[in-house]
Backbone as JSON Lines, residues from 0, in Angstrom:
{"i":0,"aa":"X","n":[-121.8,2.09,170.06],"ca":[-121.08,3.3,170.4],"c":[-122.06,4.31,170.98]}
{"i":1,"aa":"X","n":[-121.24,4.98,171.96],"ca":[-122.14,6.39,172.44],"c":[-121.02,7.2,173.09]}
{"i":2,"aa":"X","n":[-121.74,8.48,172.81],"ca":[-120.99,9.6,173.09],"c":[-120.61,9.8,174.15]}
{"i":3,"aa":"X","n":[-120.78,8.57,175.63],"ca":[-120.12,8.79,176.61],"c":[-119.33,6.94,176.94]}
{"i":4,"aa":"X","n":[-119.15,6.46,175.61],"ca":[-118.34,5.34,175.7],"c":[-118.76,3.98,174.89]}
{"i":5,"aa":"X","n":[-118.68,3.19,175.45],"ca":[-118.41,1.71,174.26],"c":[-120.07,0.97,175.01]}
{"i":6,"aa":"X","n":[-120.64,0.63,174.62],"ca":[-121.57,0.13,175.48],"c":[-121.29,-1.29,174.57]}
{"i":7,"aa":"X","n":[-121.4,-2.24,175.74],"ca":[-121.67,-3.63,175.68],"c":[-122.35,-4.66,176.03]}
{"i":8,"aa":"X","n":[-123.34,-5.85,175.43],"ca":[-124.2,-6.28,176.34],"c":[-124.0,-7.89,176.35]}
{"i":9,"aa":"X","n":[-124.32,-8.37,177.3],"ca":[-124.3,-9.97,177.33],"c":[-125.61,-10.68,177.48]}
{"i":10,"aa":"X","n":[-126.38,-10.81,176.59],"ca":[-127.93,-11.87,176.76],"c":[-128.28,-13.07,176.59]}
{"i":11,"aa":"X","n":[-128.45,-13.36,178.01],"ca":[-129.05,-14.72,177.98],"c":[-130.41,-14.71,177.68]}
{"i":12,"aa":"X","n":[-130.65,-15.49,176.66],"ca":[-131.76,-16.13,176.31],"c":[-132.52,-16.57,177.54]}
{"i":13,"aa":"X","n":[-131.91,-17.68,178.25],"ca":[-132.35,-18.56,178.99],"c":[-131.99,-18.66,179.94]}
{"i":14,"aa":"X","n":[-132.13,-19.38,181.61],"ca":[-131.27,-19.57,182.42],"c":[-130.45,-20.46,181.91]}
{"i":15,"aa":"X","n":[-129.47,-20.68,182.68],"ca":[-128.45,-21.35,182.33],"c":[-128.23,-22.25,182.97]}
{"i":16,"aa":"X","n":[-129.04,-23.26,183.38],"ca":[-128.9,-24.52,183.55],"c":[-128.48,-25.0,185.14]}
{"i":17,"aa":"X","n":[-127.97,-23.84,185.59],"ca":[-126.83,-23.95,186.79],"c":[-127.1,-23.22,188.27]}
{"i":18,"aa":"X","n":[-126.98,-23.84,189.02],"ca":[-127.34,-22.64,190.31],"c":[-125.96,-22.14,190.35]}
{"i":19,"aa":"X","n":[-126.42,-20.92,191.15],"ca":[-125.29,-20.1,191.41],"c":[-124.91,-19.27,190.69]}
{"i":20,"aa":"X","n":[-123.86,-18.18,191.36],"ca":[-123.52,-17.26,190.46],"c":[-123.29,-17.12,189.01]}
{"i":21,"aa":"X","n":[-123.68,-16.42,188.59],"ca":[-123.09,-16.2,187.03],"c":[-122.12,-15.59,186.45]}
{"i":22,"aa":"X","n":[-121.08,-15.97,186.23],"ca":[-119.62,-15.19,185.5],"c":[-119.54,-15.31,184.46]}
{"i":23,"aa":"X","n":[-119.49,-13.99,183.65],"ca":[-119.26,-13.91,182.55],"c":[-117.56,-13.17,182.18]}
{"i":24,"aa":"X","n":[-116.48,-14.06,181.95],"ca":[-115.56,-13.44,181.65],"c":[-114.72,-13.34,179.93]}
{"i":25,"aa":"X","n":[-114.03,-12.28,180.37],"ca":[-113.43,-11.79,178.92],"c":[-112.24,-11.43,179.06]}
{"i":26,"aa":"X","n":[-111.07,-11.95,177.87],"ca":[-109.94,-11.7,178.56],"c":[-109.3,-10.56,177.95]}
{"i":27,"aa":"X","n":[-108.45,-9.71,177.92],"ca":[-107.7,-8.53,177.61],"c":[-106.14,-8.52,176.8]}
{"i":28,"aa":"X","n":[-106.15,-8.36,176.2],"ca":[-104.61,-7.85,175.34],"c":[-104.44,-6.78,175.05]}
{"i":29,"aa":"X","n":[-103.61,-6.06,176.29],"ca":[-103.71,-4.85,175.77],"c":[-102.08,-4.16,176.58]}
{"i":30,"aa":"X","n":[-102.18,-3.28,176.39],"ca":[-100.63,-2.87,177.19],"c":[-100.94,-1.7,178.41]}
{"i":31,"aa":"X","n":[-102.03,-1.49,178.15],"ca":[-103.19,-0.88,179.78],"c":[-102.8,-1.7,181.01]}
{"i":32,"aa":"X","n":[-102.62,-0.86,182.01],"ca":[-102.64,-1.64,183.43],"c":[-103.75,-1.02,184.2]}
{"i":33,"aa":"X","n":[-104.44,-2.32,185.0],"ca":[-105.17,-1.7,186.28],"c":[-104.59,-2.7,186.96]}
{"i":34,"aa":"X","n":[-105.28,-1.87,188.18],"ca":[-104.84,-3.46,189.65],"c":[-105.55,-4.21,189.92]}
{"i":35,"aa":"X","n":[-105.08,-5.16,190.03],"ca":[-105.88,-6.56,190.24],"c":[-106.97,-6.0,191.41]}
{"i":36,"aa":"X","n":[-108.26,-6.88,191.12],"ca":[-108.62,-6.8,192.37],"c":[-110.32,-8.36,192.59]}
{"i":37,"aa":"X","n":[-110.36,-8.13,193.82],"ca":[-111.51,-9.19,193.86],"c":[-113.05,-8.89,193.47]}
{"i":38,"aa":"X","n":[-113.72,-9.82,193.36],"ca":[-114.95,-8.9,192.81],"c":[-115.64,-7.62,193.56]}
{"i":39,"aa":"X","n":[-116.56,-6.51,193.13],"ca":[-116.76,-5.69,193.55],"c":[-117.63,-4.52,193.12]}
{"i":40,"aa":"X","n":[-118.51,-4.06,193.63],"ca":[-119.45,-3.0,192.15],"c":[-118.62,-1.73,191.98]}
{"i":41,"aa":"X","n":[-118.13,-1.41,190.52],"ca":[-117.57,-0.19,190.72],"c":[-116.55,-0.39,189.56]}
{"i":42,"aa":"X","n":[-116.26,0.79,189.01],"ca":[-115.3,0.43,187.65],"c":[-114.36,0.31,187.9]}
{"i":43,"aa":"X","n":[-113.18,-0.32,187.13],"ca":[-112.5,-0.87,186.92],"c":[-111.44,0.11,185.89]}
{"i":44,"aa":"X","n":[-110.31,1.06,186.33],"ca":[-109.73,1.86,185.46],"c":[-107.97,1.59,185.25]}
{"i":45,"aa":"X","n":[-108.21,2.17,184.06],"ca":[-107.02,1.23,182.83],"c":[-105.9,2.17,182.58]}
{"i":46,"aa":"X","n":[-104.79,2.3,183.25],"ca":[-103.69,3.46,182.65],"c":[-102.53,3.12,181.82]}
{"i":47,"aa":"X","n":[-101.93,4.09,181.45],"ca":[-100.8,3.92,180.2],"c":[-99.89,4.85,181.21]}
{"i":48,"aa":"X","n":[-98.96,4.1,181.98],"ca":[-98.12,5.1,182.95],"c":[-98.69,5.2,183.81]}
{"i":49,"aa":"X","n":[-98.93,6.85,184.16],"ca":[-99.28,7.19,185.4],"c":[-100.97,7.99,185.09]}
{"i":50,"aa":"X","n":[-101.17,8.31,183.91],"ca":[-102.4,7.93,183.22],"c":[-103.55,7.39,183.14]}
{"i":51,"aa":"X","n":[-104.77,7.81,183.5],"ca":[-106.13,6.88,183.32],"c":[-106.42,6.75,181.94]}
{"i":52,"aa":"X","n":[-106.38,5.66,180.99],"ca":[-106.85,6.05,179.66],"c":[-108.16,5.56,179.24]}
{"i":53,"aa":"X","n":[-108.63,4.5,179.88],"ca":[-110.11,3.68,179.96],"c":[-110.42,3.33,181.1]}
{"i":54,"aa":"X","n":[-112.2,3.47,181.24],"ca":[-112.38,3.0,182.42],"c":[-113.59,1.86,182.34]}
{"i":55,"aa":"X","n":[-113.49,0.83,182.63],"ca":[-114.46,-0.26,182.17],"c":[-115.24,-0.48,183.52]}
{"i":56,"aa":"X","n":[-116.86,0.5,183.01],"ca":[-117.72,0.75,184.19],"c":[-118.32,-0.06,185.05]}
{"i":57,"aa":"X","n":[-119.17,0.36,186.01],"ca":[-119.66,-0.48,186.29],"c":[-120.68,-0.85,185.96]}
{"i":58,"aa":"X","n":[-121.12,-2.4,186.12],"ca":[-122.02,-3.15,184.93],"c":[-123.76,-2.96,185.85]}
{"i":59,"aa":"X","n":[-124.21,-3.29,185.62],"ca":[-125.85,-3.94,185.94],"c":[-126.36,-4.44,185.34]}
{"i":60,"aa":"X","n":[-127.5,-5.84,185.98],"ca":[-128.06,-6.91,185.08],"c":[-129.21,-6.38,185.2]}
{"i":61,"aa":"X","n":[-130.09,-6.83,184.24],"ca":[-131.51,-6.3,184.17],"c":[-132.44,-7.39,183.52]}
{"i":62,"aa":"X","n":[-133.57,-7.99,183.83],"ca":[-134.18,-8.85,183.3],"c":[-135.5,-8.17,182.39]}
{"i":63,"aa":"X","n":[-136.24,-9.28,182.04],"ca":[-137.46,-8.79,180.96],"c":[-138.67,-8.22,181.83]}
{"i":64,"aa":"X","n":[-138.4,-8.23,183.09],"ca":[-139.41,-7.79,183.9],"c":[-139.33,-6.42,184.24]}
{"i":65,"aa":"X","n":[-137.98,-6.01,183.82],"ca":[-137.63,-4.67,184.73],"c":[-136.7,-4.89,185.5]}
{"i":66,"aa":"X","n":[-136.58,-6.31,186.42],"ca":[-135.78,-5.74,187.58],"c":[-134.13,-5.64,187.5]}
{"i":67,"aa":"X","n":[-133.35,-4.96,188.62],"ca":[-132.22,-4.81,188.01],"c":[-131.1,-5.46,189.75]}
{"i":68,"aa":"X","n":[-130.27,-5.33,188.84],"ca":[-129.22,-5.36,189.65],"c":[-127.56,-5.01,189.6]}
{"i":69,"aa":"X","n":[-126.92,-4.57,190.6],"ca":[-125.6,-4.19,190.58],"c":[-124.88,-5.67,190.14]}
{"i":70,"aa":"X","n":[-123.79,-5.45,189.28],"ca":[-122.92,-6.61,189.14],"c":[-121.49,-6.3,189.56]}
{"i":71,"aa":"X","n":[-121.13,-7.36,190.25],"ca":[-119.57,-6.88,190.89],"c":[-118.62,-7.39,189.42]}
{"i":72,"aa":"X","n":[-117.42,-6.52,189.61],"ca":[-116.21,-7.11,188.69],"c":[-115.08,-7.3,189.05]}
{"i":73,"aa":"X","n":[-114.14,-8.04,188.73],"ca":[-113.29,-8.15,188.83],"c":[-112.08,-8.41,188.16]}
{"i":74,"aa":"X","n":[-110.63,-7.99,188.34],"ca":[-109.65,-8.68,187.55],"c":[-108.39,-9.04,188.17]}
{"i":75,"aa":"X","n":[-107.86,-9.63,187.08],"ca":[-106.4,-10.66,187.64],"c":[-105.55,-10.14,187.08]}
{"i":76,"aa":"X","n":[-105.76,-9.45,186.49],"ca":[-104.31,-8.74,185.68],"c":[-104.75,-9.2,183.79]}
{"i":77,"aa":"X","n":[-105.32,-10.37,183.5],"ca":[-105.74,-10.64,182.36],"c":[-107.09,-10.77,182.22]}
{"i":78,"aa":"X","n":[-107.55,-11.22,182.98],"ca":[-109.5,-11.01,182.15],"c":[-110.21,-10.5,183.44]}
{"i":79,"aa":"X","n":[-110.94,-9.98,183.13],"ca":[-111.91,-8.96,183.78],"c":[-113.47,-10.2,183.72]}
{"i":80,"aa":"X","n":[-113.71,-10.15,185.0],"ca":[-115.04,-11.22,185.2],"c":[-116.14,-10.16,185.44]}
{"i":81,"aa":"X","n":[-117.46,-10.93,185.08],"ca":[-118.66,-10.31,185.65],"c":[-119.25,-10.98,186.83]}
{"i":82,"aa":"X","n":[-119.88,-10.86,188.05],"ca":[-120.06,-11.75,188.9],"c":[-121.96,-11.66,188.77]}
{"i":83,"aa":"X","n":[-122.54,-11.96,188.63],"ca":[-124.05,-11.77,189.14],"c":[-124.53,-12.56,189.86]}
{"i":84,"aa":"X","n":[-125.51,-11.65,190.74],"ca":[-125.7,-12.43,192.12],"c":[-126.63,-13.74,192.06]}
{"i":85,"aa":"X","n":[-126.28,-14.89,192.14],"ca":[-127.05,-16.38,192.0],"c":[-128.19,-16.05,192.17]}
{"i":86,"aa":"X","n":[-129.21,-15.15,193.58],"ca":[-130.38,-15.26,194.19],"c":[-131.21,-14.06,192.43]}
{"i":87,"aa":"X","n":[-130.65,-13.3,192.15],"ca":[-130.73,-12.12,190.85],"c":[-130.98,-13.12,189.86]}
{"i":88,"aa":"X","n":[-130.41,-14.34,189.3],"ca":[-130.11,-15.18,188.32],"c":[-131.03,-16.46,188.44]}
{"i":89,"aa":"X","n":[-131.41,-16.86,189.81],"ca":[-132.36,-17.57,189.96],"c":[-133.78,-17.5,189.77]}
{"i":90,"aa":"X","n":[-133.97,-15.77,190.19],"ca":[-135.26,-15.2,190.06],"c":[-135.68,-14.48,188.72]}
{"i":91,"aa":"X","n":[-134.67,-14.28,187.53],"ca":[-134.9,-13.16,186.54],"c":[-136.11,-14.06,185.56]}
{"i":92,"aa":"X","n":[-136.48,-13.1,185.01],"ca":[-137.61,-13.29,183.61],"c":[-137.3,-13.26,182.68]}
{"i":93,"aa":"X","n":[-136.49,-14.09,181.95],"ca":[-135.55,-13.81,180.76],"c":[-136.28,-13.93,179.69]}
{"i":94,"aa":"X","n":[-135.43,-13.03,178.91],"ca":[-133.84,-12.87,178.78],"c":[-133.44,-12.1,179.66]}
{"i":95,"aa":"X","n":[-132.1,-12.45,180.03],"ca":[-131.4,-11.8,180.91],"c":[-130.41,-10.62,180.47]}
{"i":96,"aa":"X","n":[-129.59,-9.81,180.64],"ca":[-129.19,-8.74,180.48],"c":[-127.83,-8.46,181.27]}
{"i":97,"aa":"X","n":[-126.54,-8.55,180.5],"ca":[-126.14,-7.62,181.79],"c":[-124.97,-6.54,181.06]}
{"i":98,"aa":"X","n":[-124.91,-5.31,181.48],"ca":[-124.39,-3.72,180.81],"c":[-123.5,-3.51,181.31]}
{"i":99,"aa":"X","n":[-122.01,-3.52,181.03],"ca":[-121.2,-2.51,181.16],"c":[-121.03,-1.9,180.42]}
{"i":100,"aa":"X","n":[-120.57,-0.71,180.51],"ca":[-119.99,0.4,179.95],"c":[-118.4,0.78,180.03]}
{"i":101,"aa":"X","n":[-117.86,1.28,178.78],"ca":[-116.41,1.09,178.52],"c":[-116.53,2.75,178.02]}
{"i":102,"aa":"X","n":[-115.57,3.53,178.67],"ca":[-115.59,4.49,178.43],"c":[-113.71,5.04,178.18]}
{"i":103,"aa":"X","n":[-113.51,5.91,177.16],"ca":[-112.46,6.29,177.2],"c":[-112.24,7.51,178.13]}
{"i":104,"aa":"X","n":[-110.97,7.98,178.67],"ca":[-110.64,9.2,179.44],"c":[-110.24,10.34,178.96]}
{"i":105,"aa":"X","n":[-110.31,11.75,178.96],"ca":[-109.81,12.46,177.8],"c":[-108.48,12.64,178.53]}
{"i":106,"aa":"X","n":[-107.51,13.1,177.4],"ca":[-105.96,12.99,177.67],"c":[-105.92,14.37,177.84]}
């Protein structure tokens, strides 16, 4: 928790075995709507009506070296993906890292 939202992290230990992008997805139950959309850097916001009530930020990966990167997201209406860029995932010094931030909206 923090005073400007939900912070969350995903760490890889290790690479993961695989070329190519890395998706990390999670799926949602909730009675929040956003609009679908394709991947993309930039948050992702959640309303009740006509309402913003959460906004699930945008993420960045970061390795043990320092370096960082933008992560695109995306959703389908049920789970919200992380995309990280394969060439980012090929090159990191892990553990790997990657941050979004979940923030509520004030009403």
């Amino acid at each position: 928790m923090r005073i400007d939202g939900v912070e969350q992290s995903f760490v890889l230990d290790r690479h993961p075995g695989i070329d190519g992008e890395l998706v990390v997805t999670g799926r949602l139950d909730t009675n929040l709507q956003a609009e679908r959309r394709e991947p993309r850097v930039g948050e992702i916001a959640f309303r009740l009506g006509s309402q913003e009530r959460i906004r699930y930020g945008e993420a960045l990966a970061f390795d043990a070296a320092g370096k960082r990167s933008p992560v695109a997201s995306s959703f389908d209406g049920e789970r919200i993906r992380l995309h990280v860029p394969a060439a980012f995932v090929a090159a990191a010094v892990y553990p790997l890292t990657i941050d979004p931030l979940t923030a509520a909206v004030g009403v």
